[in-house]
N, C-alpha and C positions, 0 to 999 in steps of 0.2 A: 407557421403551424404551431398550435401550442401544446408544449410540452408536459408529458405526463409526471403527474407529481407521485410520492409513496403513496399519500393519503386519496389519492381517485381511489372510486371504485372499478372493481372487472369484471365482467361475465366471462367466466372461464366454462366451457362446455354448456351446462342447466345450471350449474351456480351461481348469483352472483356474491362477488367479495367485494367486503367495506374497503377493503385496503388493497394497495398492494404490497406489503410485507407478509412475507409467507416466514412459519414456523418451521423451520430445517428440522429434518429427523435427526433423533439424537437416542443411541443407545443410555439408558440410564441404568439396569440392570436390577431394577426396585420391585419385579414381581414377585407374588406370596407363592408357598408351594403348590405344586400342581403348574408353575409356568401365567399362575394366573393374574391379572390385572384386578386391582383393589381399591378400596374405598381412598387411597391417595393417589391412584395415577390417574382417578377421576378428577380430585380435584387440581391438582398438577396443570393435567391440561384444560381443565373450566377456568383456572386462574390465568390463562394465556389466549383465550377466545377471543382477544380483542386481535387477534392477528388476520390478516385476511383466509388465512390461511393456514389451518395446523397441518402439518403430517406428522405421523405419529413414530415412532418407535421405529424399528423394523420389527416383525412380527411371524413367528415361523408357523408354517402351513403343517406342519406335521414333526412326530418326533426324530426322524432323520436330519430333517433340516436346522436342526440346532446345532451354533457354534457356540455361544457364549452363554455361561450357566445365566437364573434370574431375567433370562428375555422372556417377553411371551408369547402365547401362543393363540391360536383359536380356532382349535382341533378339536376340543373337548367340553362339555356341557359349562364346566365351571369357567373358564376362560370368557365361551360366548358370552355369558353374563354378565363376567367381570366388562368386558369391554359396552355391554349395552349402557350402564352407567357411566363408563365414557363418553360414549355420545350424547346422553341426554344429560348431562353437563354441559357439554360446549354448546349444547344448541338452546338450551336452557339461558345459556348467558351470549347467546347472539350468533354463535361464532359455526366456522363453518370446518370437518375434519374427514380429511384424506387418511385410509390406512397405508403404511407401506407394510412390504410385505417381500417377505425372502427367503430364499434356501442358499447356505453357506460353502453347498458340494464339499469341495476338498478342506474346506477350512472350518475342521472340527477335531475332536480326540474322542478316540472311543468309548471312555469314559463317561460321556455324555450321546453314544452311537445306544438305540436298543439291540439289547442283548448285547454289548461291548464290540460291535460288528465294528469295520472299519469306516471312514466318513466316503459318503457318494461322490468319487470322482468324474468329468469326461473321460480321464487317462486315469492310471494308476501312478501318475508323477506328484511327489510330494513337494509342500509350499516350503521349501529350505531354507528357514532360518526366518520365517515369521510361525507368531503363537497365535491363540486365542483364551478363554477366561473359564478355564476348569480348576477341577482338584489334580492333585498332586500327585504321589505316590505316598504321600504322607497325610492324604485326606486334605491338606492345606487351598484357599482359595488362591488363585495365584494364575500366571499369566504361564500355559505350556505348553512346548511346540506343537503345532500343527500336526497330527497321527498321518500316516502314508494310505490314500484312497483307495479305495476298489474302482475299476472303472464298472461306470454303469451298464449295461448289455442293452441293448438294443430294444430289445422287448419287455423292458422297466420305464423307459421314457414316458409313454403313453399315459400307464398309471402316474408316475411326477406329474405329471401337465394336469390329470385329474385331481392330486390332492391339489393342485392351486386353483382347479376349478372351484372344489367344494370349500376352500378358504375364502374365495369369494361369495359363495352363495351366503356363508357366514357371516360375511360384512355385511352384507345388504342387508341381511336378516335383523342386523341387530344397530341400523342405522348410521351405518358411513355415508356420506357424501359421493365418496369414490375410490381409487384405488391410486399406488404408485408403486411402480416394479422397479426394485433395488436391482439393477443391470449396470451397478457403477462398483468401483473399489473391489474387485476380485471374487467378486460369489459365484454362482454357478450358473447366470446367466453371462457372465463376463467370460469365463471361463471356457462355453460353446463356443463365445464370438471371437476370441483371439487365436490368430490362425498358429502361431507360435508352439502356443499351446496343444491346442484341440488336435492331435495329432490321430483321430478316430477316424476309418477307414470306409463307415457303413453312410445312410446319408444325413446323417449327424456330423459328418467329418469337417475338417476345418482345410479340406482343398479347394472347397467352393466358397462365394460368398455364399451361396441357397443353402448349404448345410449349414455352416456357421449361423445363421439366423434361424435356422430352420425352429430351433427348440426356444427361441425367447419371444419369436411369432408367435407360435401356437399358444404360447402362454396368453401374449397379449392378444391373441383373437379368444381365448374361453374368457377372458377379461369383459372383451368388446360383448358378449356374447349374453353376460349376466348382468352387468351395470351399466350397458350404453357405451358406445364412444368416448363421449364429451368425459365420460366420468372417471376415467384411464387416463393417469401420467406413467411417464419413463426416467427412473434417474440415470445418464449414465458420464462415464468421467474420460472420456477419450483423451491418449494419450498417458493416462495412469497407471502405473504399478505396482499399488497398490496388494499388498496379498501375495506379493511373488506374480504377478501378470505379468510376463515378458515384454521387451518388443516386439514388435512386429510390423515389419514395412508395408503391410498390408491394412494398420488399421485403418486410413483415412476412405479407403474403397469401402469396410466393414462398414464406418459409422456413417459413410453418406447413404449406401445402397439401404441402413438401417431407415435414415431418416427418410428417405422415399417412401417405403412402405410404411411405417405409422405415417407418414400425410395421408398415402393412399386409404388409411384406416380412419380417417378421420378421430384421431384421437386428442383428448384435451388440451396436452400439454406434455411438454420433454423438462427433464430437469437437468442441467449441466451443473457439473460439480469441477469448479477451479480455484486454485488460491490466487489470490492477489498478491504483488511482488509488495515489499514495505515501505514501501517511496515513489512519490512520483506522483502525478496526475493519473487519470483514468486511462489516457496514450498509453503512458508508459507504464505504467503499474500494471494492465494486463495486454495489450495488443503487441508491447514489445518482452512478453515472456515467451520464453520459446514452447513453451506447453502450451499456447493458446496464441496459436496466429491469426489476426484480424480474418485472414482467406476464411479460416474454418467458421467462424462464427457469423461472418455475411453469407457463405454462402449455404448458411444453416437456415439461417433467415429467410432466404430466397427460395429454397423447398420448402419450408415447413411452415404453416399458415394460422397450424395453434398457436398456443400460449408457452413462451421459451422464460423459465424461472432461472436465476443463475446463483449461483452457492459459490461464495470465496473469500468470507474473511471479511466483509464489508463493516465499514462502520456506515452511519448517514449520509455522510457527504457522496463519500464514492459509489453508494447503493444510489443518488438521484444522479450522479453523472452517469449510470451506466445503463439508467432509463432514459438518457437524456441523449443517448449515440442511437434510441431505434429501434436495435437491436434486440433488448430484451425486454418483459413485458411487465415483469414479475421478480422480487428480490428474497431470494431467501438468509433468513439469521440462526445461528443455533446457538453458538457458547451464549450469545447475549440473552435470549430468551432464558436460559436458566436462573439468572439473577435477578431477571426486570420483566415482571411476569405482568407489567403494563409497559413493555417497550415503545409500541404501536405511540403512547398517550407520553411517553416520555422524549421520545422523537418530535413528535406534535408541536411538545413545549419547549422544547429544547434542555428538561429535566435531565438533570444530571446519570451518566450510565454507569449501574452497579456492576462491578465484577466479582465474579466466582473465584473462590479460588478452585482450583484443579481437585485439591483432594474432595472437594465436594461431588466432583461428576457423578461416580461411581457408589458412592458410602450407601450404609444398610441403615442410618440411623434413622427410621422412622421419618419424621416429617425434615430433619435438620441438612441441610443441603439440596434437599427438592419444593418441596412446598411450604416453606417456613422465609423464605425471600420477601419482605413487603413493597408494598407498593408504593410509592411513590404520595406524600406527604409535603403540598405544597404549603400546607397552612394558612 
């Protein structure tokens, strides 16, 4: 049987993708004020179109839902706009772009809460001894613990599920491809599903698996509801704890009964989030990490009939061994897309891979560190 290479194409859902190198989301923290997306994070991501696949940013549905200052948003008139020049960029230069999209529950400070209120918990148990990207007490940008949550009340959920209804309607509106629910690294759909945690009594609670799903379903059925099936991914990072996420002897029931029902939803695509160990073959590099046992990933395989993307550190070689086990469909990259904003064409050639450095992720300096990267110059 022959084996699929990065450079096939895929029909993912209604999509089809040039490639299969998907564009990892990656907080950059570059929007203008108002939360909104500008005439650089259009071209940002028009200069990386050549990926089969962008996902974008993560993106918050409303002002509660903000952890980290300079993310954006697409609540408000200015926003939607900002992002409509987003897409007609990347589709302008080929390319095809998924919104992610999230709300941070517990992991924010009130400082960035409206009206200084406290961040939306399941519980009212605080994330001890992880931060997120506020001001200070001295006005200073700076990284500060995590504020202690309200838990949410029973009779607020409903409205949540609706602002990320209407954050979809706003996607489509303003020409996404599709959508991806950040349900990985500790936000507030991780936050329902781990039963450690979710210590909620009503049937949101975390004694059932039906509770514990109950609030990242309904998400993703208003999802199915606006943009189709096909056009609906899932990021999530099972086994992570990330955010202060506990254990919990219970996740591997959470994440499979999970994957049953998005099969049973027929949706696009699940997105796993795992690193790769720094040695070794594809065996050993991930099937003999203990965060990722071969079980879980075959028998992920085996229910779930969409398209499985995997995020972990890849450089080329290991991104085609690990379409080369079956298993997954789709490879996502992020630190690399920052520097090599024609990866896709630099893999191809076997063009040499620029790296970033670190303090570039985050910086405010206009185009120098996000969109000021060239391209590749073979001469």
């Amino acid at each position: 049987m022959k084996k699929n290479s990065l450079f096939d194409s895929f029909i993912l859902g209604s999509q089809q993708l040039n490639n299969r190198v998907i564009m990892s989301p990656m907080t950059r923290t570059r929007s203008s004020a108002g939360d909104e997306p500008n005439a650089l994070t259009a071209k940002y991501y028009g200069q990386r179109a050549s990926a089969g696949l962008i996902i974008t940013e993560a993106v918050n549905i409303a002002p509660h839902g903000k952890g980290y200052l300079w993310t954006p948003g697409i609540y408000t008139t200015g926003q939607i706009e900002g992002w409509r020049h987003v897409t007609d960029q990347v589709h302008d230069n080929g390319g095809k772009i998924f919104a992610q999209i999230w709300h941070v529950g517990r992991m924010s400070h009130v400082s960035m809460m409206p009206g200084g209120e406290a961040p939306w918990g399941v519980t009212n148990e605080q994330a001890v001894g992880w931060d997120v990207f506020a001001h200070d007490e001295h006005g200073k940008l700076t990284f500060v613990p995590a504020s202690v949550p309200r838990e949410l009340r029973t009779d607020e959920i409903p409205g949540l599920v609706n602002d990320f209804r209407n954050a979809f309607k706003n996607m489509k509106e303003v020409g996404f491809d599709g959508v991806e629910l950040h349900a990985a690294n500790g936000y507030i759909f991780e936050q329902f599903m781990n039963a450690t945690l979710n210590t909620r009594t009503d049937h949101y609670g975390g004694q059932t698996v039906g509770g514990r799903l109950r609030f990242t379903l309904e998400v993703v059925d208003a999802a199915i509801e606006v943009l189709g099936a096909g056009n609906v991914g899932v990021r999530l990072s099972p086994f992570g704890t990330y955010n202060g996420i506990p254990d919990s002897d219970l996740m591997e029931e959470t994440y499979f009964a999970l994957i049953h029902e998005l099969q049973n939803r027929g949706i696009g695509y699940i997105h796993l989030v795992y690193e790769l160990l720094p040695k070794g073959n594809i065996e050993q590099a991930v099937f003999e990490n203990e965060t990722l046992p071969v079980k879980l990933l075959k028998r992920t395989r085996d229910i779930f009939k969409g398209a499985i993307i995997w995020c972990g550190g890849f450089n080329q070689e290991k991104a085609q061994d690990a379409l080369d086990t079956g298993l997954v469909d789709l490879i996502a990259f992020g630190r690399p897309f920052i520097a090599n904003p024609d990866l896709v064409e630099r893999f191809r050639h076997k063009w040499p891979i620029a790296v970033a450095d670190r303090s570039a992720f985050y910086t405010r300096n206009g185009e120098v560190g996000y969109t000021d990267f060239p391209f590749y110059n073979a001469g």
